[in-house]
Phi, psi and omega in degrees: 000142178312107165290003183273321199305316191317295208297285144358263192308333190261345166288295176308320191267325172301343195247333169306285209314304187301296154330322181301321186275347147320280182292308190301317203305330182236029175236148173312092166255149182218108176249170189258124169211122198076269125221054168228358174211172171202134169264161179235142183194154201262165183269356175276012184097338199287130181271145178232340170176131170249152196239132166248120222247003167221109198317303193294015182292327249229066207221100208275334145283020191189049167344291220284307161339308193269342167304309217299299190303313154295350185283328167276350161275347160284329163270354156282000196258273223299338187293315173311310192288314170303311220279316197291320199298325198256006186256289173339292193313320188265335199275318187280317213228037197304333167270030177084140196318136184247057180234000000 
């Protein structure tokens, strides 16, 4: 194979990748979770806003329930969030860099 072609193709994918990482970076996923919080989060990770979607989670004796629930709904929002980002990565570069 040619190398300037090589080269060529690997500047296009690096600049596909770059946009591709972009566009997740600013788009808006709002997951759910249990049906009691729902998050809203920018794919750059950035939380933009949690919503708690069952009142009685809202217990002034029992903090640590409405802490825990959010706290897994933020790490399944951010896991979701990871996994599409790492999906880009493999639909663009599928066996992997070929160096």
């Amino acid at each position: 194979m040619n190398i300037v072609k090589m080269m060529q193709q690997a500047k296009k994918m690096q600049a596909d990748m770059q946009k591709k990482m972009e566009e997740h970076d600013k788009k808006e996923f709002v997951i759910e979770y249990n049906g009691l919080v729902s998050i809203k989060i920018l794919g750059s990770l950035q939380i933009k806003e949690i919503n708690i979607l069952k009142e009685d989670l809202i217990d002034k004796d029992d903090i640590e329930t409405l802490q825990d629930v959010i706290m897994s709904a933020t790490n399944k929002a951010v896991g979701q969030v990871l996994a599409e980002k790492e999906k880009i990565t493999k639909d663009l570069v599928p066996g992997g860099l070929p160096f």
